[in-house]
Structures are given as structure tokens and as C-alpha cells.
N, C-alpha and C positions, 0 to 999 in steps of 0.2 A: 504494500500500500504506500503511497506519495503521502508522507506526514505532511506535507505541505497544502495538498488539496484536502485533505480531512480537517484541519481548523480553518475554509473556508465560510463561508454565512450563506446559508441557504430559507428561504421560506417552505415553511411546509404547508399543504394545505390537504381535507380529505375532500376527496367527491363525492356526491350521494346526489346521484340521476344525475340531472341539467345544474344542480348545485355545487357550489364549493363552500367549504367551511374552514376559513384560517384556523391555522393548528397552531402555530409562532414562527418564533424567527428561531434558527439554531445552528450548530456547527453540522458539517455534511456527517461526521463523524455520531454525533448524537441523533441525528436523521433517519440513518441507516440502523440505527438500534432499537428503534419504532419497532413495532409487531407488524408482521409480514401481513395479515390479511386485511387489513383495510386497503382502501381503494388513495393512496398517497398519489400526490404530484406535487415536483418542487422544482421551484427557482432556478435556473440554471447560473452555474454557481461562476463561469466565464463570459457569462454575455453581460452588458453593458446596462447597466437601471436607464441610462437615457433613452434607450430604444424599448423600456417596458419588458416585465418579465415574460422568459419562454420556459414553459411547463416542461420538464422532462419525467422520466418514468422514475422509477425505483431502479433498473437494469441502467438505466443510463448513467443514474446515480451512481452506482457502485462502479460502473466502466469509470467513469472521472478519477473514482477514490482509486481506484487501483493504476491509472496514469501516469 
């Protein structure tokens, strides 16, 4: 794992249907330690806040942390 990308800041959020429900704001590291079966999408932790957040997956997640 990139210790580097794991104390990045990521937003979590869960989904449920057409919904999102902010979960908080936290490191990728503490993200990735959430419980597998909710429906999570988070922040993408290399794009830019001026260009508005892009949702990745949990797989996406963990492909970043292991970079």
C-alpha cells in the first residue's frame, strides 16, 4: 500500500436508490475500513475540488490505496 495515498481526505457518502447520504469526510485509509456491504461512493481523492467531486467505487478506492 502507498502510505502516502492512504492519509489522503476523501468524502464518503452511502447510496440508497436515487439518494445519497453524507457519511463524513475521512482519510482513504479509515474509508476503506467501513463495512463492505453498504452501497459507498467516495470523492476521488486526485481530482481537483474546483472541477466538483467524481464518485468512485470502493474497487477504485483500494486500486488508488495500493498505487
Amino acid at each position: 500500500m502507498n502510505m502516502e495515498h492512504l492519509t489522503q481526505i476523501v468524502e464518503v457518502s452511502l447510496k440508497r436508490g436515487n439518494e445519497r447520504q453524507d457519511v463524513g469526510i475521512m482519510t482513504v485509509r479509515q474509508a476503506l475500513e467501513l463495512p463492505v456491504p453498504g452501497r459507498f461512493e467516495y470523492t476521488n481523492p486526485e481530482r481537483s475540488s474546483r472541477r466538483g467531486p467524481a464518485r468512485i467505487s470502493r474497487e477504485e478506492l483500494q486500486a488508488y490505496a495500493w498505487g
